[in-house]
Every structure is written in structure tokens, then in C-alpha cells.
N, CA, C and O of each residue as an XYZ file, in Angstrom:
504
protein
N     137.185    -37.230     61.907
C     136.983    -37.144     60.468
C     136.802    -38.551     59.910
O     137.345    -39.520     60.440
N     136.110    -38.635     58.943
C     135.644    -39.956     58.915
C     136.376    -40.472     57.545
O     136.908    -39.630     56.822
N     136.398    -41.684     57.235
C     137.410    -42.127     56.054
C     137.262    -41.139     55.033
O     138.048    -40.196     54.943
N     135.997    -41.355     54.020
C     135.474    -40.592     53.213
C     135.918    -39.281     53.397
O     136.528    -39.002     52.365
N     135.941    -38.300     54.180
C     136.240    -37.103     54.220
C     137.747    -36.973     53.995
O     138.228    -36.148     53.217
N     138.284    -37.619     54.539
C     140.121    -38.212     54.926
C     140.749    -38.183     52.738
O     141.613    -37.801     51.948
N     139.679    -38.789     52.863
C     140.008    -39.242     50.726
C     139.669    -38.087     49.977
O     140.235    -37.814     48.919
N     138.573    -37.243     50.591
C     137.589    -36.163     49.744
C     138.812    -35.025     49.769
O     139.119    -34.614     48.650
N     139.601    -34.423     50.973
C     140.601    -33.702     50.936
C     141.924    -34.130     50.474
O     142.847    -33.412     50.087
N     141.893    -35.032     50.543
C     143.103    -36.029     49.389
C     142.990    -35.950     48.058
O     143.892    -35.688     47.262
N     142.095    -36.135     47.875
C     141.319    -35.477     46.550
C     141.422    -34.394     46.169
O     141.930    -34.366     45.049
N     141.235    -33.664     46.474
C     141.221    -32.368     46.541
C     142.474    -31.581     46.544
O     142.592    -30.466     46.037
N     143.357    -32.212     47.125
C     144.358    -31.618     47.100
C     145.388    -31.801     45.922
O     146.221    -31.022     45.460
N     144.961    -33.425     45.510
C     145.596    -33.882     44.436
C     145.236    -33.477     43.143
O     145.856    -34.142     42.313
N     144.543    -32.716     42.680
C     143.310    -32.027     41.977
C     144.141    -30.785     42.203
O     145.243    -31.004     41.701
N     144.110    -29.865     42.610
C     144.672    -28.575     42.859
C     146.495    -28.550     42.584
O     147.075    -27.517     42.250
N     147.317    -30.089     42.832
C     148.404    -29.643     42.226
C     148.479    -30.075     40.855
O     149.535    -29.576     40.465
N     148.015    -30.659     39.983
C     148.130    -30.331     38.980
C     147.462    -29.301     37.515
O     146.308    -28.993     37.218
N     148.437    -29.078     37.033
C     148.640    -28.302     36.468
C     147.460    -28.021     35.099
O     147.171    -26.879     34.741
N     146.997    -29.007     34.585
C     145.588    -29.081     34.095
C     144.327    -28.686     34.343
O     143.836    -29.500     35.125
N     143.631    -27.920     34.092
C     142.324    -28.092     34.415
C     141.374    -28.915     34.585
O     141.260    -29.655     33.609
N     140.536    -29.142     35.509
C     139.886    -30.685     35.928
C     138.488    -30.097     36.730
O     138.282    -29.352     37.688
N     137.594    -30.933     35.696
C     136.501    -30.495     36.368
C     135.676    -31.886     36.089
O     136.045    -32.691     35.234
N     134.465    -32.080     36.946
C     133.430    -33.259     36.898
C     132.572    -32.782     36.889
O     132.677    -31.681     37.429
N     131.209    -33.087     36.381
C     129.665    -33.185     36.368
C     128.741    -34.012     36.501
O     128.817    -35.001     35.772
N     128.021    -33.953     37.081
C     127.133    -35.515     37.317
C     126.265    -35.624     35.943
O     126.536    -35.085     34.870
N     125.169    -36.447     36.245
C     124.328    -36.624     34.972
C     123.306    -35.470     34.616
O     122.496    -35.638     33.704
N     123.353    -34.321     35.328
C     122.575    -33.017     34.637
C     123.314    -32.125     33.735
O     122.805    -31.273     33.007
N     124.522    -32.393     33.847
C     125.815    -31.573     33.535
C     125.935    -30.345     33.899
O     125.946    -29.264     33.309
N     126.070    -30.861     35.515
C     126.151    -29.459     36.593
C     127.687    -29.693     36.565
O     128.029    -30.453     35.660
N     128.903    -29.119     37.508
C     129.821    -29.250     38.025
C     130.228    -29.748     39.081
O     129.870    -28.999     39.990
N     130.702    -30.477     39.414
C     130.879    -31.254     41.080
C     132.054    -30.819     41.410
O     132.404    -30.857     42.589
N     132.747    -30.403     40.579
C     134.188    -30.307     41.339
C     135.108    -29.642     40.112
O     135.164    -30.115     38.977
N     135.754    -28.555     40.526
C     137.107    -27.684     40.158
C     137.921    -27.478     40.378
O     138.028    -26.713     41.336
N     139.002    -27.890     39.806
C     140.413    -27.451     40.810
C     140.755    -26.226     40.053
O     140.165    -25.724     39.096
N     142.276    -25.683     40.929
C     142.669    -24.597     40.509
C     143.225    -24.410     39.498
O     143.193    -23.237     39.127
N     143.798    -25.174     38.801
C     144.301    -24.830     37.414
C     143.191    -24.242     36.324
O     143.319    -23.322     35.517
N     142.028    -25.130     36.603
C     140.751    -24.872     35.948
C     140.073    -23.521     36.417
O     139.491    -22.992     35.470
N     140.011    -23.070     37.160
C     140.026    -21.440     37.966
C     141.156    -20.444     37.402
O     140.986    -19.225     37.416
N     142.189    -20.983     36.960
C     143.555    -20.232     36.749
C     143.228    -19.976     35.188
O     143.603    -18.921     34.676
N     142.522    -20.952     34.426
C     142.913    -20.953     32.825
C     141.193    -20.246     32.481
O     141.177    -19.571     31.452
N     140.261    -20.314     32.988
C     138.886    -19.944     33.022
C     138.270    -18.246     33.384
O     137.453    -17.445     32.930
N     139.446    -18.376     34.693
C     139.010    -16.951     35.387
C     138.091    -17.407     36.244
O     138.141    -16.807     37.317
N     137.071    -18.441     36.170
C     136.089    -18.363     37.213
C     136.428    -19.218     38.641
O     136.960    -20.326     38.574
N     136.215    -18.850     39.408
C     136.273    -18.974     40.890
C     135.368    -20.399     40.766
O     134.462    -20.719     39.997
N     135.945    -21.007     41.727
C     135.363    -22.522     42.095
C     133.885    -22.590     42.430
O     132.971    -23.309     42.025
N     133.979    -21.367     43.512
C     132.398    -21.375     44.473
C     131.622    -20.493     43.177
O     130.723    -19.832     43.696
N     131.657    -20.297     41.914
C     130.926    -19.492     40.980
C     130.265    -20.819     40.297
O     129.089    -21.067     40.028
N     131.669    -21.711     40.086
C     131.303    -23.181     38.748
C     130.685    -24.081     39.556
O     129.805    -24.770     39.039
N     130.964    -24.249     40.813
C     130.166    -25.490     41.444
C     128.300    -25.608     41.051
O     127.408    -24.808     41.333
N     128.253    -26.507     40.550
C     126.381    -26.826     40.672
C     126.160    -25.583     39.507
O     125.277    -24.777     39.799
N     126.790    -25.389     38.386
C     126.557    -24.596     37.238
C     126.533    -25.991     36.054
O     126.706    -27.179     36.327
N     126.266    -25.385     34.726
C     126.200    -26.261     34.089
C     127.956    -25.777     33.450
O     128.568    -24.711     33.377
N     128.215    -26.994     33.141
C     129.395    -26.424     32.182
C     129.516    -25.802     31.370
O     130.523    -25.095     31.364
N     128.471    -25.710     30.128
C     128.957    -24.849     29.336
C     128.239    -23.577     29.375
O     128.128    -22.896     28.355
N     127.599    -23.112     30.831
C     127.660    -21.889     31.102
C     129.253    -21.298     31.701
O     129.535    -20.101     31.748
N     129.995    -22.192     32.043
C     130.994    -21.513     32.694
C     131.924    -21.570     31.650
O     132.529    -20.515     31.466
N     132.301    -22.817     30.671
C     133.609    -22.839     29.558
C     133.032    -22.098     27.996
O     133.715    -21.995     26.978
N     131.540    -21.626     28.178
C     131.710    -21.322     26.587
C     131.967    -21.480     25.650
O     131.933    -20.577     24.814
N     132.311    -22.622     25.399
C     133.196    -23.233     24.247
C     132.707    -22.869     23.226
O     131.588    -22.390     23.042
N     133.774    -23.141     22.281
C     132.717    -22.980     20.781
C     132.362    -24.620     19.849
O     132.099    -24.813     18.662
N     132.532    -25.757     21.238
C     131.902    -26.873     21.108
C     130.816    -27.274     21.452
O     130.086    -28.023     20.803
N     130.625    -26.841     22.434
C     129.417    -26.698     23.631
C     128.222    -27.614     23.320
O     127.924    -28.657     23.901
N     127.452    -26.882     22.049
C     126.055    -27.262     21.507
C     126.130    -28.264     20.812
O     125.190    -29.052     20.923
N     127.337    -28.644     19.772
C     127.399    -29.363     18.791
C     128.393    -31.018     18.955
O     128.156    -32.168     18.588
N     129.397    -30.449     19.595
C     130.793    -31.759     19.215
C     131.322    -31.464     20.893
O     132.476    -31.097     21.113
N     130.269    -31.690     22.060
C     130.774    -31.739     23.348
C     131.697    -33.074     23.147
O     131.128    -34.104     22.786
N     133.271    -33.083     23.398
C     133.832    -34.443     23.933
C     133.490    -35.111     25.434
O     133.707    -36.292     25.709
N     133.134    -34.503     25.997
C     132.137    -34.843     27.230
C     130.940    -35.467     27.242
O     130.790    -36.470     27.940
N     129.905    -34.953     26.462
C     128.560    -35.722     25.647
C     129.038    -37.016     25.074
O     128.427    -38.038     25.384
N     130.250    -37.093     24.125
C     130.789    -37.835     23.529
C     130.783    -39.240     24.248
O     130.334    -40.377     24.104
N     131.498    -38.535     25.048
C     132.209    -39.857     26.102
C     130.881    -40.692     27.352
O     130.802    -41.784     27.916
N     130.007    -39.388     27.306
C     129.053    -40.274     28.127
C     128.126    -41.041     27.504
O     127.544    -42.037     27.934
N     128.003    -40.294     26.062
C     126.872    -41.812     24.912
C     127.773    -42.375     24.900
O     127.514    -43.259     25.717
N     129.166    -42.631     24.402
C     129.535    -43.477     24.005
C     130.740    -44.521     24.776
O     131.552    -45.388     24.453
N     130.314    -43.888     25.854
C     131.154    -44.514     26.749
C     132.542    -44.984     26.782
O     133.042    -45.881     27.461
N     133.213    -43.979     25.670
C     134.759    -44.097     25.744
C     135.053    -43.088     25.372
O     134.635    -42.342     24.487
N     136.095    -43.038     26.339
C     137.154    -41.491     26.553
C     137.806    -41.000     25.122
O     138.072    -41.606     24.084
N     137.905    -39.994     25.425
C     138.361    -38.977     24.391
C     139.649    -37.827     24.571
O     139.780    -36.868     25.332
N     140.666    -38.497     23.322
C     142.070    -37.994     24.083
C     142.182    -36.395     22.939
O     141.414    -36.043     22.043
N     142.898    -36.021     23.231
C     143.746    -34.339     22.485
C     142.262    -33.793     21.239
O     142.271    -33.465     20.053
N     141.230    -33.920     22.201
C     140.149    -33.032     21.133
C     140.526    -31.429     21.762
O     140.974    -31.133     22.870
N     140.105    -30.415     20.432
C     141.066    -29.084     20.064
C     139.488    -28.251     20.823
O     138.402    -28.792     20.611
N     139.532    -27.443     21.349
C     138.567    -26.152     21.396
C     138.984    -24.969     21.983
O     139.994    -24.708     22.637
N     138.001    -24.272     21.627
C     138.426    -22.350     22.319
C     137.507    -22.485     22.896
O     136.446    -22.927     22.456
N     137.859    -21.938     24.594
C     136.743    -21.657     25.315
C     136.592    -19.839     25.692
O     137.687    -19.279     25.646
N     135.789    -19.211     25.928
C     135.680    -17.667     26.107
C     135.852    -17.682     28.207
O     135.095    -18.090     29.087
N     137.338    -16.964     28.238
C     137.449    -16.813     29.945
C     136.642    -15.713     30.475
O     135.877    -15.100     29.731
N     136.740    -15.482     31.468
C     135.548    -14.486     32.434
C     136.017    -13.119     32.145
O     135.335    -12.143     32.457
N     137.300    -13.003     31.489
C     137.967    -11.599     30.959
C     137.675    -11.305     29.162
O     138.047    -10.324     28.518
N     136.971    -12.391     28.712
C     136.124    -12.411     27.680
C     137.846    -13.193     26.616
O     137.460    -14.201     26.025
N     138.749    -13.041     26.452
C     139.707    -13.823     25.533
C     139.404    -14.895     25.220
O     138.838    -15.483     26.142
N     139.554    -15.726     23.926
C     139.228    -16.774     23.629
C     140.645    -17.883     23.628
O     141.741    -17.692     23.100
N     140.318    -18.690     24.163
C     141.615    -19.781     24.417
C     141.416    -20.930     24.108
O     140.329    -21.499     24.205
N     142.432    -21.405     23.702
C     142.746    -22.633     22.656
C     142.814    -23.531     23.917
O     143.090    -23.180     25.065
N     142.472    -24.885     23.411
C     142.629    -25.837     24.761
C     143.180    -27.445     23.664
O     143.408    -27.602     22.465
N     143.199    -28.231     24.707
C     143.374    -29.793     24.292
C     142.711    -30.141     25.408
O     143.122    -29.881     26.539
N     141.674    -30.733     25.157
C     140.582    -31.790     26.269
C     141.039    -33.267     26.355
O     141.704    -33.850     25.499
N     140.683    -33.668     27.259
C     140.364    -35.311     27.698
C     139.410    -35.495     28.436
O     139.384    -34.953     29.541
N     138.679    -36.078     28.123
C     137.637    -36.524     28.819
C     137.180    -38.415     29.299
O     137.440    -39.214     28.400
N     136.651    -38.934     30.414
C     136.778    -39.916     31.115
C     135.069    -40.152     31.667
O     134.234    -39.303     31.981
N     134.997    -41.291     31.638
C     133.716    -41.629     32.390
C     134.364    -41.550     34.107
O     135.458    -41.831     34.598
N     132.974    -40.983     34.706
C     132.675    -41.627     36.370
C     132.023    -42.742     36.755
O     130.884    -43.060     36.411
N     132.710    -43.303     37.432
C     131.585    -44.524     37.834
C     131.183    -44.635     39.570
O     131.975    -44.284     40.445
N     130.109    -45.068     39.785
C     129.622    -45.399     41.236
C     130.443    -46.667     41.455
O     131.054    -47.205     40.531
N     130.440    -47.136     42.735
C     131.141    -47.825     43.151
C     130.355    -49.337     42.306
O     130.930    -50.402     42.086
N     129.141    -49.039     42.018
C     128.256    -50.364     41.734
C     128.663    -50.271     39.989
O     128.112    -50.947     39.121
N     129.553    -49.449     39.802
C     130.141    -49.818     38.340
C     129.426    -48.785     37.152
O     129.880    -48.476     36.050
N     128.040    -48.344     37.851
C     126.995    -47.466     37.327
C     127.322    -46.138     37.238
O     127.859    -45.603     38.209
N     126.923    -45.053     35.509
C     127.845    -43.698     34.886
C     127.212    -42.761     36.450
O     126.078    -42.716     36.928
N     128.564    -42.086     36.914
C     127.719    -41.169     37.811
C     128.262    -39.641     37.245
O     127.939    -38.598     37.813
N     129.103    -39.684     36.081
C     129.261    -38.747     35.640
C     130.269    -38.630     34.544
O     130.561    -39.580     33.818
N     130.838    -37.336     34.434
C     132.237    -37.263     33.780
C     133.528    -36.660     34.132
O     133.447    -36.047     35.196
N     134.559    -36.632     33.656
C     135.562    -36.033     34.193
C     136.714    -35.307     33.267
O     137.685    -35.936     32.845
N     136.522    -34.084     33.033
C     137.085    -33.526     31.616
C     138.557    -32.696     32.313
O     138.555    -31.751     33.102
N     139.741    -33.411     31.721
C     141.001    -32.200     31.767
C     141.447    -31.386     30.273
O     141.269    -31.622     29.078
N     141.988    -30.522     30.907
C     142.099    -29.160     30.054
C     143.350    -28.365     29.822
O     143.906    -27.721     30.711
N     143.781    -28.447     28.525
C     145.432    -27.603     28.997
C     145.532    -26.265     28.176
O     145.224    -26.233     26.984
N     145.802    -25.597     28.594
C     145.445    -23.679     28.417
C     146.783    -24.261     26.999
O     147.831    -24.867     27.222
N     146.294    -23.849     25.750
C     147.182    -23.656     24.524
C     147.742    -22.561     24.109
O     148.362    -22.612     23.046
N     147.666    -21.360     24.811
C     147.930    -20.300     24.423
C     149.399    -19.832     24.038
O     149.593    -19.237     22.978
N     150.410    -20.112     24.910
C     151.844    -20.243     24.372
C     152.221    -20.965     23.287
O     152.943    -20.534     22.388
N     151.639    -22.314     23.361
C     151.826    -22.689     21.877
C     151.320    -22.364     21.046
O     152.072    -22.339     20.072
N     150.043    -21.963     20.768
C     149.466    -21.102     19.376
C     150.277    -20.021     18.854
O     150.586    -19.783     17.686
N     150.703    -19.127     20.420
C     151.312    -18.142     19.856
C     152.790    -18.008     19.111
O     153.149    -17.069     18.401
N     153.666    -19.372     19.513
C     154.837    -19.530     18.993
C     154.515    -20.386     17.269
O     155.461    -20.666     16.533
């Protein structure tokens, strides 16, 4: 197994225990990567979101207009506790708190983004 691969499941694994939703997109705003929390709060299965666009899979009701993701890649700085409802694969609409982060290539150059996500639903409801 070669280094890279050694880090990619390190990755991966570190991604899957937490508790946030976490997903990346390159510069088409496909998906590169999902962990399970983001599968858990969405409904959709990893191998469904991979190489989708995002806001075919989160629905938001930001999507078209006030992406914090769009945000962060014109403007090249992250974006902390922005509010949205996204529609899950069981059709419910859920309250979230986003963050969103630039990607960079190793040569320092945007290779994408990196948005976490925390399911609001217990707290709305209290």
C-alpha cells in the first residue's frame, strides 16, 4: 500500500468518526467525498452523493441564491454558523449550521471546498 493510500484511509476514517456532516467538491461542484454522519443526517448513501453535484443531493433552500460554499470559494474565506434547511431523501426538512473551508493543492492552488454540517433538529424542537 503505498503512502498516499495509507493517509486516504486515515482520512477516511477520521471523517466517519465525527459526528458532523462533511462533504468536499472539486471545482464543478461535484462531491469527492462523504462521511457518515453526512449519510446519517441526509439519508443519502455515499456511493449515491459521490461525483453528484451538491445541491442535487442537500436541497437546500440556499442552494441557488446564498450558497456558503460559493461564498467561500469567490471569496476565499471561510464561513462559520451560516443557518439552512436542507430536504432529506425521506423528504423532512432540516435545520442545519454550516461551515465551510477552502481546499488547496499542494501547489497552494483552490482544488475545492469543504463544507461541515450539524443536523439542528433537537434544538429547534426544544
Amino acid at each position: 500500500m503505498e503512502q498516499g493510500d495509507d493517509f486516504s484511509e486515515l482520512e477516511s476514517t477520521i471523517l466517519d468518526s465525527i459526528t458532523e456532516g462533511v462533504f468536499t467538491v472539486d471545482g464543478d461542484w461535484r462531491i469527492t467525498s462523504f462521511n457518515r454522519a453526512a449519510e446519517r443526517i441526509t439519508g443519502v448513501k455515499r456511493a449515491q452523493a459521490l461525483g453528484r453535484p451538491c445541491s442535487e443531493v442537500f436541497r437546500a433552500d440556499i442552494c441557488e441564491q446564498n450558497c456558503p460554499l460559493r461564498q467561500t470559494l469567490s471569496r476565499g474565506k471561510p464561513i462559520l454558523n451560516a443557518m439552512a434547511h436542507i430536504v432529506n431523501q425521506q423528504g423532512p426538512r432540516i435545520p442545519i449550521r454550516i461551515a465551510t473551508a477552502l481546499l488547496r493543492n499542494g501547489d497552494g492552488s483552490i482544488a475545492g471546498g469543504v463544507e461541515s454540517f450539524k443536523d439542528l433538529t433537537q434544538i429547534e424542537q426544544l
